[in-house]
C-alpha positions as CSV (number, residue, x, y, z in Angstrom):
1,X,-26.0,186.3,56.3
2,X,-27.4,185.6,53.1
3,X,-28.0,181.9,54.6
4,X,-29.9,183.2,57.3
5,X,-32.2,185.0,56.0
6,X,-33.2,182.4,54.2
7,X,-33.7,180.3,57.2
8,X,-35.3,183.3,58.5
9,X,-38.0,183.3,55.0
10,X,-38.2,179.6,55.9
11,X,-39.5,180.7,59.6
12,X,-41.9,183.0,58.3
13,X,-43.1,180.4,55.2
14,X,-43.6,177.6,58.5
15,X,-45.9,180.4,60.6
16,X,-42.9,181.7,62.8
17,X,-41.4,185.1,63.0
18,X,-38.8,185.0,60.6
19,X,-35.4,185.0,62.1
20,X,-32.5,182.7,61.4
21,X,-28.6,182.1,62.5
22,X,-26.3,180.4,61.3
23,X,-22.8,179.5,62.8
24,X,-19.5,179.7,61.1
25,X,-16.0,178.8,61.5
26,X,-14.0,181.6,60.7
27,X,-11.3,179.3,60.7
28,X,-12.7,177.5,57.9
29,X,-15.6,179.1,56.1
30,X,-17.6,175.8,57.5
31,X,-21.1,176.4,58.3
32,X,-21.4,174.6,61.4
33,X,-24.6,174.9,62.3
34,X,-27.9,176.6,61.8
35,X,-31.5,177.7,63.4
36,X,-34.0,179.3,62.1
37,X,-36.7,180.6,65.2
38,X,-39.7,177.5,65.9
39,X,-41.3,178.4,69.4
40,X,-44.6,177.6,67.8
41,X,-43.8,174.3,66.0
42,X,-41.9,173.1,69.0
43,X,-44.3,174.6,71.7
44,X,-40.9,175.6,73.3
45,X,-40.4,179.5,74.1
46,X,-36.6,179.1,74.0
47,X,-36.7,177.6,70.1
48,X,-35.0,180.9,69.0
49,X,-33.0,180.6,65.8
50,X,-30.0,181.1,68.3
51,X,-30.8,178.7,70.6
52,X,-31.4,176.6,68.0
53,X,-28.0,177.1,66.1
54,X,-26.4,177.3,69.4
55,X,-27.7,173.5,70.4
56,X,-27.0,172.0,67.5
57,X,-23.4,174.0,67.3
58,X,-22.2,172.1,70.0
59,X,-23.4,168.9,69.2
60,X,-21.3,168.7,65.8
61,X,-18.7,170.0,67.8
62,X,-19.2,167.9,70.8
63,X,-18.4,170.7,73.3
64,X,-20.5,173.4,74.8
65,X,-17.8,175.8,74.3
66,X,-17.9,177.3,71.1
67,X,-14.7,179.9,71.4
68,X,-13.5,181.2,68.0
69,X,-16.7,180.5,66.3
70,X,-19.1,183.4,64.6
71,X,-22.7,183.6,65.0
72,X,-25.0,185.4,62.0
73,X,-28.1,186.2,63.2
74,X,-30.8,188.6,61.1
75,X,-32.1,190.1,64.3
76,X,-30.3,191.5,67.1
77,X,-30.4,189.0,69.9
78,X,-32.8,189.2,72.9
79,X,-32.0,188.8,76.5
80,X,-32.0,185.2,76.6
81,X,-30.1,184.6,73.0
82,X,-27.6,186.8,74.3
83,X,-27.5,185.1,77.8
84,X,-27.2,182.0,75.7
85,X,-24.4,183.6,73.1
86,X,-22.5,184.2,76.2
87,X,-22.6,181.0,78.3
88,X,-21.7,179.6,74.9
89,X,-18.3,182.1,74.3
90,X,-19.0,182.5,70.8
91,X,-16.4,184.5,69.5
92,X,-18.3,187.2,67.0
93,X,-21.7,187.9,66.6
94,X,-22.8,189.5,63.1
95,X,-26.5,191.0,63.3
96,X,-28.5,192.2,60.6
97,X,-31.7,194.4,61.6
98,X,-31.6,196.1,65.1
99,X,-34.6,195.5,67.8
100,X,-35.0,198.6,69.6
101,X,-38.1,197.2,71.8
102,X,-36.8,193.3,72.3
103,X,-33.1,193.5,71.4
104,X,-30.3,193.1,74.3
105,X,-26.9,193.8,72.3
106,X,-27.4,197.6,71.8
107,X,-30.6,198.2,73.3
108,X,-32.4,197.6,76.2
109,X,-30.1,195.6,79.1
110,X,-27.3,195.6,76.6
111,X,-26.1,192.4,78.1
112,X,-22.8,192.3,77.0
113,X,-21.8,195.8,78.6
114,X,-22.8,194.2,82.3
115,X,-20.4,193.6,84.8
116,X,-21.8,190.0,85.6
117,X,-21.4,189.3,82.0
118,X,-17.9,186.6,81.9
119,X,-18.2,186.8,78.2
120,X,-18.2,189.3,75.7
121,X,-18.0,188.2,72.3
122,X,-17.3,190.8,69.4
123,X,-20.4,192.5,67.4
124,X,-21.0,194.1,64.3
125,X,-24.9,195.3,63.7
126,X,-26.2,196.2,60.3
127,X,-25.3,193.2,58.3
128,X,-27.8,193.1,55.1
129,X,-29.8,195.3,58.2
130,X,-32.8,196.1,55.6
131,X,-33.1,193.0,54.0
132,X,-33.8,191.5,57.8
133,X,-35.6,194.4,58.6
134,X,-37.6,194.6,55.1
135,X,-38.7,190.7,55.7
136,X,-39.9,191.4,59.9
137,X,-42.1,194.3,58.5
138,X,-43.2,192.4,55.9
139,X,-44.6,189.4,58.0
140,X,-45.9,191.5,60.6
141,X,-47.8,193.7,58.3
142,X,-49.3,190.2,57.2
143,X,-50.4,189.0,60.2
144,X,-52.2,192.4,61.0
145,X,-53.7,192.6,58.1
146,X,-55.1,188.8,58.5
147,X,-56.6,189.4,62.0
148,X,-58.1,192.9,60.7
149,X,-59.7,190.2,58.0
150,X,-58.3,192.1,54.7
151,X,-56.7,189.7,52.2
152,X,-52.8,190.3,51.4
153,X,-51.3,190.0,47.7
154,X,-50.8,186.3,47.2
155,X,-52.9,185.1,49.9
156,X,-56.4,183.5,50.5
157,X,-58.9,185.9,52.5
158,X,-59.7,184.2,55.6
């Protein structure tokens, strides 16, 4: 988790909301692959750190099935990760902060629990929760303060 968060400070350094995954083998301890979220840099709503991760998962494994693999994540996934996370079979998914307004594991549609769900994978929330959760507030409180034209602690006014 440490490893995606800081993909996720990397996200938030490049202008993105700062999320990032990475993808394990358990099997192995080999990182496999990682995302960390670039929807504005790739002008592509799906570039979620997921997503991301996911795509280039199965290219180094050269299969779209990635059974028996784990997927850290700092944010609990939205519909469409976990759509994604499922379609893939990823074995585990590890989150860190919980999304009560966007999140789709234990909130919201709770994709996973649906009947027209073939996968399920097995999750664990809370993983290094506030340090995900600490760096989300942080950006956001940036951002707001930017468009409200005050000046944040290390940054230029506008």
């Amino acid at each position: 988790m440490r490893m995606a968060l800081d993909l996720a400070q990397a996200a938030a350094d490049a202008g993105e909301a700062p999320i990032g995954a990475v993808i394990v083998d358990p099997a192995t301890g080999e990182v496999v692959a990682t995302g960390a979220n670039a929807p504005i840099a790739g002008c592509d709503p799906t570039a979620h750190a997921e997503v991301l991760a996911l795509r280039a998962a199965g290219a180094a494994t050269g299969n779209y099935r990635l059974t028996g693999l784990t997927l850290y994540v700092t944010l609990e996934p939205c519909a469409m990760c976990a759509g994604a996370i499922s379609h893939a079979r990823i074995g585990r998914v590890v989150y860190g902060a919980e999304d009560p307004k966007g999140g789709a594991v234990a909130h919201g549609p709770r994709l996973f629990e649906q009947p027209t769900c073939h996968w399920r994978p097995q999750v664990e929330g809370g993983l290094m929760a506030e340090d995900s959760a600490a760096l989300l507030r942080s950006f956001f409180r940036s951002r707001r303060e930017r468009a409200a034209g005050r000046s944040v602690a290390g940054d230029e006014a506008p």
